[in-house]
MARLODO-180323 format. One record per residue (C-alpha): x, y, z; residue number from 1. Coordinates in Angstrom, 1 decimal. Each point is the difference from the previous one (the first is absolute). Example, Ala and Ser with C-alpha at 12.3 -4.5 7.8 and 13.67 -1.06 7.14 Angstrom:
BEGIN
<node px="12.3" py="-4.5" pz="7.8" num="1"/>
<node px="1.4" py="3.4" pz="-0.7" num="2"/>
end
This chain:
BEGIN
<node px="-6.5" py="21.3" pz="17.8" num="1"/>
<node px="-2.6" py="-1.0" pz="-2.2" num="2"/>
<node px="0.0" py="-1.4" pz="-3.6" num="3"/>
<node px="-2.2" py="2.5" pz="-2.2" num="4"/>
<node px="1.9" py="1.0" pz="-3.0" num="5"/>
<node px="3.0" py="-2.4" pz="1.2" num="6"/>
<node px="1.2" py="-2.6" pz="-2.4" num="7"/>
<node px="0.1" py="-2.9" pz="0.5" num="8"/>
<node px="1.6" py="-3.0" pz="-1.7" num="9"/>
<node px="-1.3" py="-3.5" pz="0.6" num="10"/>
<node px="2.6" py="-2.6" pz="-1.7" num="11"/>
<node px="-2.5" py="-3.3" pz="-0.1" num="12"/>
<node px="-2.7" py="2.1" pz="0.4" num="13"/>
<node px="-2.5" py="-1.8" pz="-2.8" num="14"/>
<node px="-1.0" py="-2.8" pz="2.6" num="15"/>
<node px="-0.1" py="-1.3" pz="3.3" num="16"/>
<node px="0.9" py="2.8" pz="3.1" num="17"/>
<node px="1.9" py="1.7" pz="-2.8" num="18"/>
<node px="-3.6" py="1.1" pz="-1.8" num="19"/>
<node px="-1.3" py="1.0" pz="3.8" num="20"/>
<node px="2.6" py="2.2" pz="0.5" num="21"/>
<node px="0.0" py="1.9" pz="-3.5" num="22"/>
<node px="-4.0" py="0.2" pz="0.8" num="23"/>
<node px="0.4" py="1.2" pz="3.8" num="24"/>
<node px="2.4" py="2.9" pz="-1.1" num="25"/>
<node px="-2.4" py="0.8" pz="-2.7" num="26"/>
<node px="-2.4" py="0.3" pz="2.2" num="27"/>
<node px="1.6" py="2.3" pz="1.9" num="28"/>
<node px="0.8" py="2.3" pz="-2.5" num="29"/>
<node px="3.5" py="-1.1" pz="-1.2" num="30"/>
<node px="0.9" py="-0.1" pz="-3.5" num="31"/>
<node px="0.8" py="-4.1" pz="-1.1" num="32"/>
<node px="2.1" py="-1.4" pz="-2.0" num="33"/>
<node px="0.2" py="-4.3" pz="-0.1" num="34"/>
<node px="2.2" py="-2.0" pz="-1.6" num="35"/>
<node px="-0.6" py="-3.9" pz="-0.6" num="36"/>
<node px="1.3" py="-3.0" pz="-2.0" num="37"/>
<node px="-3.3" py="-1.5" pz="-1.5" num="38"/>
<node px="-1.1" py="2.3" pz="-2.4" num="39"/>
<node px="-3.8" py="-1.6" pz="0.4" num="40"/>
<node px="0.0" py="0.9" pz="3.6" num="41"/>
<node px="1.3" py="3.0" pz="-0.3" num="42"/>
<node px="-2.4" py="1.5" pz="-2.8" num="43"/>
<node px="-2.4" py="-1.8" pz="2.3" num="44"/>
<node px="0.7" py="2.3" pz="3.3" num="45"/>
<node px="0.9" py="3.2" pz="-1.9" num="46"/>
<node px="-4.0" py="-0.7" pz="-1.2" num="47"/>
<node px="-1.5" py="-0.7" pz="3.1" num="48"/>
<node px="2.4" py="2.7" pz="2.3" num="49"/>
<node px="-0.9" py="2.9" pz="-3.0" num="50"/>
<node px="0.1" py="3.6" pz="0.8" num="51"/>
<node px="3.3" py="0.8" pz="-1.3" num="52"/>
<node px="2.0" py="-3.1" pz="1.5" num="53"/>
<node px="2.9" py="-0.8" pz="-2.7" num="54"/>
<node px="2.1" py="-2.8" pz="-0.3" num="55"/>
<node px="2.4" py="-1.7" pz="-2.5" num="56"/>
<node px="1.3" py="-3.2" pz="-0.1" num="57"/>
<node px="3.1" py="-1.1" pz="2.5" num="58"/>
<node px="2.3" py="-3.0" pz="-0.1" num="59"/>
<node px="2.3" py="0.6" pz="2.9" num="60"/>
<node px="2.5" py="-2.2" pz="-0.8" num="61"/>
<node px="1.0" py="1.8" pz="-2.2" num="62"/>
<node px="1.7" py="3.5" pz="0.4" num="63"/>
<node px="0.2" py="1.5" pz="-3.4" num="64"/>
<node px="-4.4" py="-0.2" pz="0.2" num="65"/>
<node px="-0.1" py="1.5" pz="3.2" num="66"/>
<node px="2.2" py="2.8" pz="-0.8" num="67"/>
<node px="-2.0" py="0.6" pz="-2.5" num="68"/>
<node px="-3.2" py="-0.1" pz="2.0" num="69"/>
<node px="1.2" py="2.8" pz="1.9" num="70"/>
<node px="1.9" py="1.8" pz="-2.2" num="71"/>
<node px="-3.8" py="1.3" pz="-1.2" num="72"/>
<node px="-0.5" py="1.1" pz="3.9" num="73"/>
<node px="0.8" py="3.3" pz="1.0" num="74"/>
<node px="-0.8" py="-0.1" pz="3.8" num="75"/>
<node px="0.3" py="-3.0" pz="2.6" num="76"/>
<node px="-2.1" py="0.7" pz="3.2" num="77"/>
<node px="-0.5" py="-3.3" pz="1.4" num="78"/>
<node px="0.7" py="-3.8" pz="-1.7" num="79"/>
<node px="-1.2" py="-3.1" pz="1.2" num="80"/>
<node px="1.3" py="-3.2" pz="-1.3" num="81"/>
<node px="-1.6" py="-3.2" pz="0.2" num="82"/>
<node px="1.2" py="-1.5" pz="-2.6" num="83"/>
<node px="0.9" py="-4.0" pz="0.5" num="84"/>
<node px="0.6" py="-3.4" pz="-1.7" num="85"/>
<node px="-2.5" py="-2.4" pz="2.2" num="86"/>
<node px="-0.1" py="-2.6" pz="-2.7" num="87"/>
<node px="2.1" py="-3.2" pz="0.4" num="88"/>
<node px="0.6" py="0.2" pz="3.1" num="89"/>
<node px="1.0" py="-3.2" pz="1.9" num="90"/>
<node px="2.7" py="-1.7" pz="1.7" num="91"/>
<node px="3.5" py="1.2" pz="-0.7" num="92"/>
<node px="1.5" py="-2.7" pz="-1.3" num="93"/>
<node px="-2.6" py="-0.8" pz="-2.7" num="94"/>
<node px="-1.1" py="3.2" pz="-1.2" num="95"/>
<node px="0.9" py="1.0" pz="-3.6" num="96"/>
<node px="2.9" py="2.0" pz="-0.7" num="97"/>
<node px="-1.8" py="2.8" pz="-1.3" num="98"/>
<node px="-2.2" py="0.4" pz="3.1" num="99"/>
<node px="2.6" py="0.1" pz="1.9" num="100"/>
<node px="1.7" py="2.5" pz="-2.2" num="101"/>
<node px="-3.3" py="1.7" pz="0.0" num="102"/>
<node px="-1.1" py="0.3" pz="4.0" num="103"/>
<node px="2.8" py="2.7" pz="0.0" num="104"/>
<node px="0.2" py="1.6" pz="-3.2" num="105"/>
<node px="-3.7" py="1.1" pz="0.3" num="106"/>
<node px="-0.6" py="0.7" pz="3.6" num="107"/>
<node px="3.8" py="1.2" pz="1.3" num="108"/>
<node px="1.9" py="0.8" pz="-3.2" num="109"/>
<node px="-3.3" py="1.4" pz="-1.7" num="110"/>
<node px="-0.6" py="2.2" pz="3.5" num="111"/>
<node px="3.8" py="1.2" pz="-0.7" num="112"/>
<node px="-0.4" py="0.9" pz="-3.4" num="113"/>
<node px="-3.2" py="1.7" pz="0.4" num="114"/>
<node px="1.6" py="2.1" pz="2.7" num="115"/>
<node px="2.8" py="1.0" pz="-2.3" num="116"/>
<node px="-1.8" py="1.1" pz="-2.6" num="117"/>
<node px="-2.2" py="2.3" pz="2.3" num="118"/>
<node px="2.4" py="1.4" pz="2.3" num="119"/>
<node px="0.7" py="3.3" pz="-2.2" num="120"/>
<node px="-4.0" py="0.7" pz="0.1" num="121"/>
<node px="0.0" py="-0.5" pz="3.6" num="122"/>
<node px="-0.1" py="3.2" pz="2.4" num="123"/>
<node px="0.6" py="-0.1" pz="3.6" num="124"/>
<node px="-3.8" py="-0.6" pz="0.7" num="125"/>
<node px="-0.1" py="-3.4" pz="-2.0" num="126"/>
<node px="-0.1" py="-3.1" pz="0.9" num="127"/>
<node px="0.4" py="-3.5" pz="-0.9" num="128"/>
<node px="-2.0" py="-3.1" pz="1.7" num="129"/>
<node px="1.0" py="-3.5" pz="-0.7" num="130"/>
<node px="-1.7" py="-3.0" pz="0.2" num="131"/>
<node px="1.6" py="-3.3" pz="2.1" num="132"/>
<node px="-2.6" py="-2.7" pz="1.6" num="133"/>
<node px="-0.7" py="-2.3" pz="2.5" num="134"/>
<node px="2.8" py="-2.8" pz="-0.7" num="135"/>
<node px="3.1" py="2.7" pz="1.5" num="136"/>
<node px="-1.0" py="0.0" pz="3.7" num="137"/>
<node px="-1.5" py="-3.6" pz="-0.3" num="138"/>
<node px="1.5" py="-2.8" pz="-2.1" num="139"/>
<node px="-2.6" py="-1.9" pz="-2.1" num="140"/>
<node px="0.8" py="-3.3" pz="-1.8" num="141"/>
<node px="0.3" py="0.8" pz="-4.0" num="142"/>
<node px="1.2" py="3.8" pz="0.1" num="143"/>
<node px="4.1" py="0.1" pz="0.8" num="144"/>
<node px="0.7" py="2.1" pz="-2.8" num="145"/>
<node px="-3.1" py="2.3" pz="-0.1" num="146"/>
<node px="0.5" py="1.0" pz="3.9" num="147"/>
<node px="3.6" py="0.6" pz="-0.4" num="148"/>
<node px="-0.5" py="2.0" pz="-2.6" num="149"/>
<node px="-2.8" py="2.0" pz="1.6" num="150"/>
<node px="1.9" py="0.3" pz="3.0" num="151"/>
<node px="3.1" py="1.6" pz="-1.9" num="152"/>
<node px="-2.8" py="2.7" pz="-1.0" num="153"/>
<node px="-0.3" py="0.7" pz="3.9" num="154"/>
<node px="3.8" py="0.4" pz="0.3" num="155"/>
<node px="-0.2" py="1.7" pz="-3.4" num="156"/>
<node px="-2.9" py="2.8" pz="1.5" num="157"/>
<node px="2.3" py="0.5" pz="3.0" num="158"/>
<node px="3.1" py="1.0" pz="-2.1" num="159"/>
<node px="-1.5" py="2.2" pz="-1.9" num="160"/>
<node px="-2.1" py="1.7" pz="2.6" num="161"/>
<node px="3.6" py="1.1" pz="1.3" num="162"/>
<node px="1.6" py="0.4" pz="-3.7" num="163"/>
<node px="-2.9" py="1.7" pz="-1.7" num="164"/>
<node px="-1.0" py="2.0" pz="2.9" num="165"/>
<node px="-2.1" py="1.9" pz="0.3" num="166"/>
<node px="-1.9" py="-2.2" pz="-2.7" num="167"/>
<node px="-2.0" py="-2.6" pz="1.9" num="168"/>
<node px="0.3" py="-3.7" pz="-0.1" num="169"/>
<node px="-2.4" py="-2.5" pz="1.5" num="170"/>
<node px="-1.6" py="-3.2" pz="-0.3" num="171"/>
<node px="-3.0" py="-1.6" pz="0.3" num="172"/>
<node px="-0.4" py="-3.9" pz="1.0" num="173"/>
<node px="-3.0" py="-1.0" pz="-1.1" num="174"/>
<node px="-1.3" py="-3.9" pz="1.6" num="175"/>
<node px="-2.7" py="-2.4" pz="-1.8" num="176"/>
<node px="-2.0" py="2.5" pz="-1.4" num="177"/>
<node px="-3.6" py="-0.5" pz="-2.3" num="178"/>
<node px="1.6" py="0.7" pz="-3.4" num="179"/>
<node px="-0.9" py="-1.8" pz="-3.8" num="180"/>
<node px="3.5" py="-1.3" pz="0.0" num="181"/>
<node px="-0.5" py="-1.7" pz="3.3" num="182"/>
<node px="-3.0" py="-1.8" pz="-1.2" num="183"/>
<node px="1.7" py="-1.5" pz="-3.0" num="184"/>
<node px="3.2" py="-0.3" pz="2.1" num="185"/>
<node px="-2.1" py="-2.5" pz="2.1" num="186"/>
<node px="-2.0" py="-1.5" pz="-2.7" num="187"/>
<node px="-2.6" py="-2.4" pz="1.1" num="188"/>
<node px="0.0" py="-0.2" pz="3.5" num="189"/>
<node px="1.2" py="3.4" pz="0.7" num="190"/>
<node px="-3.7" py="1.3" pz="1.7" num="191"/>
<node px="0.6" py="-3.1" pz="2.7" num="192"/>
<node px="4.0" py="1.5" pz="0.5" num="193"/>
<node px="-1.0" py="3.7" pz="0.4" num="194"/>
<node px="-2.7" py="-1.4" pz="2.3" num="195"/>
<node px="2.6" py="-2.1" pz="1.9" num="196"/>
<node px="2.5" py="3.6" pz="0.5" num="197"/>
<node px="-2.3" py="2.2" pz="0.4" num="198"/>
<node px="-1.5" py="-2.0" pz="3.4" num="199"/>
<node px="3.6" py="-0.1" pz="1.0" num="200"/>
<node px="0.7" py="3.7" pz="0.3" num="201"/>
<node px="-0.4" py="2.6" pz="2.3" num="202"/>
<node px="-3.0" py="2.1" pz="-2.3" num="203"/>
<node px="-1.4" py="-3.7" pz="-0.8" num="204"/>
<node px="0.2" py="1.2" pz="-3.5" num="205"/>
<node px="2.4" py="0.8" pz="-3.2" num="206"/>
<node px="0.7" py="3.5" pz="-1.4" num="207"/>
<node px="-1.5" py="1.6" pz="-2.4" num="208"/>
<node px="1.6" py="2.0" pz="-3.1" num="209"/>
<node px="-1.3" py="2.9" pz="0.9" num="210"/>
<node px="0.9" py="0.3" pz="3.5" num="211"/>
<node px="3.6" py="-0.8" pz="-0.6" num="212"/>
<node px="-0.4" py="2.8" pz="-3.0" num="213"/>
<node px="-0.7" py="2.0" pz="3.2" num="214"/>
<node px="3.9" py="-0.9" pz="1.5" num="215"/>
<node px="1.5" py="1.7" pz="-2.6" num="216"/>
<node px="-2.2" py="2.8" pz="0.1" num="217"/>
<node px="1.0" py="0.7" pz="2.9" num="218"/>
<node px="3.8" py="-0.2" pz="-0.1" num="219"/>
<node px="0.2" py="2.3" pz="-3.2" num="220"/>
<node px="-2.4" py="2.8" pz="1.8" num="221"/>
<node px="1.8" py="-0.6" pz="3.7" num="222"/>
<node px="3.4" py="2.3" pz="-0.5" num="223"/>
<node px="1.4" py="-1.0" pz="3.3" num="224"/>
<node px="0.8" py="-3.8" pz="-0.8" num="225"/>
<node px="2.4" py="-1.8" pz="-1.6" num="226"/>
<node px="2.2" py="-3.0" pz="-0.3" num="227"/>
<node px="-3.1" py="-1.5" pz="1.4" num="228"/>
<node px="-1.5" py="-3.5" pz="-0.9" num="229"/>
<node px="-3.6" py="-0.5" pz="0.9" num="230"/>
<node px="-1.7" py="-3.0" pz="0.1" num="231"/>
<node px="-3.7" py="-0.5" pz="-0.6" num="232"/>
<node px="-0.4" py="-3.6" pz="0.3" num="233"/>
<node px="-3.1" py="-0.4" pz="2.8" num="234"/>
<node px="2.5" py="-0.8" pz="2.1" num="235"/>
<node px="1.5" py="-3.2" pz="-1.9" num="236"/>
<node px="3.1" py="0.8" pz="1.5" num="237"/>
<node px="-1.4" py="-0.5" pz="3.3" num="238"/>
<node px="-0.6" py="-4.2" pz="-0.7" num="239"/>
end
C-alpha cells in the first residue's frame, strides 16, 4: 500500500510530529488535510506545507466543531490524531481543575469524537493512528492524569481494531522527542535536561519529529497490523 492520492487527515497537524506527518504524506503523494487549534500556527503550516495542503480550524473538545469539520469531507483514507493538552501539567493534587478536565477532553475524549464524526467516510482500507507517550509503560513524576488518559487511547485502539474491523487502529508512543513545545516545556535549562536523557538512552540521543512522522507512516500504509502500539522512544523504556 502506498499513500499517492490517499487522504489523509492529520488532527494536530499544524505543529510538532503532527506538521511532520501531514508533510511526509504529502510528500508521498497523498492528498492532506490538517486540522489545529491556534489559528496562527495553523495559517503558519498550511504556508510553509503549500501545494494543495488544506486545513481549517479544530477544537476537539468540542463535538458540534468537529462534526462540522468533517461533514465538508467526502472520503477518509487514513487519520492521524495527535492532538493533546501538555499545558499545566503537574502533580495531581495541585493541578487546576480545568487541566485536569482538559488532559482527557483533548487527547481521549477529543480522539473519540474525532473518530465519530469520521467513521461514515471511512472504507475498509482506512485507518486511524493515535497518539499516547512515554509516561504509559513508564510512570514519570507530574503526568498521572495525562498517562492514564493516553493509556485509555491504547485500550481504546484495541477495541476498535475488533469493533471497527476491518478499519485499522493503532498507536504510536512517541518518547522525549526534539519538538518547539519541548523547548518551551523546559524553559531555561531544558538544553542541559535533553542532554542529561539523551546520554541515558540506548540511541544516546532524543527523537526527532520527523522520524516519529515516519511511525505513523508506516502503520496507515502497512494493511497487515492492527491493535498494535508502537513505541519510538530510543529505547526509554529500556532504563
Amino acid at each position: 500500500m502506498n499513500l499517492k492520492n490517499q487522504h489523509v487527515i492529520v488532527i494536530g497537524g499544524a505543529s510538532g510530529i503532527g506538521y511532520e506527518i501531514a508533510k511526509a504524506a504529502q510528500a508521498e503523494g497523498a492528498k492532506v488535510t490538517i486540522g489545529g487549534r491556534n489559528r496562527a500556527a495553523l495559517d503558519h503550516a498550511l504556508e510553509t506545507l503549500g501545494n494543495g495542503v488544506v486545513g481549517e480550524m479544530i477544537d476537539v473538545t468540542r463535538p458540534d466543531l468537529v462534526n462540522g469539520f468533517f461533514s465538508k469531507i467526502d472520503k477518509v483514507d487514513h487519520i492521524a490524531i495527535t492532538a493533546a493538552h501538555l499545558e499545566g501539567a503537574g502533580a495531581l493534587s495541585q493541578m487546576a481543575e480545568s487541566d485536569l478536565r482538559l488532559q482527557v477532553d483533548v487527547r481521549l475524549m477529543g480522539a473519540t469524537h474525532v473518530i465519530r464524526a469520521a467513521a461514515p467516510k471511512l472504507s475498509p482500507l482506512s485507518s486511524v493512528t493515535l497518539t499516547s507517550g512515554l509516561a504509559v509503560s513508564k510512570p514519570l513524576p507530574n503526568e498521572a492524569l495525562g498517562a492514564a488518559a493516553a493509556a485509555a487511547l491504547e485500550c481504546l485502539a484495541r477495541t476498535l481494531a475488533v469493533e471497527m474491523a476491518p478499519v485499522r487502529f493503532n498507536v504510536v508512543a512517541p518518547g522525549m522527542c526534539d519538538t518547539g513545545f519541548l523547548h518551551r516545556f523546559l524553559g531555561a535549562q531544558g538544553d542541559a535536561i535533553i542532554s542529561h536523557v539523551a546520554s541515558s538512552l540506548p540511541v544516546r540521543r532524543i527523537g526527532t519529529p520527523e522520524e516519529v512522522a515516519q511511525a505513523y507512516l508506516f502503520l496507515m500504509k502497512m494493511g497487515y497490523i492492527t491493535g498494535e502500539t508502537l513505541h519510538i522512544d530510543g529505547g526509554h523504556r529500556l532504563i
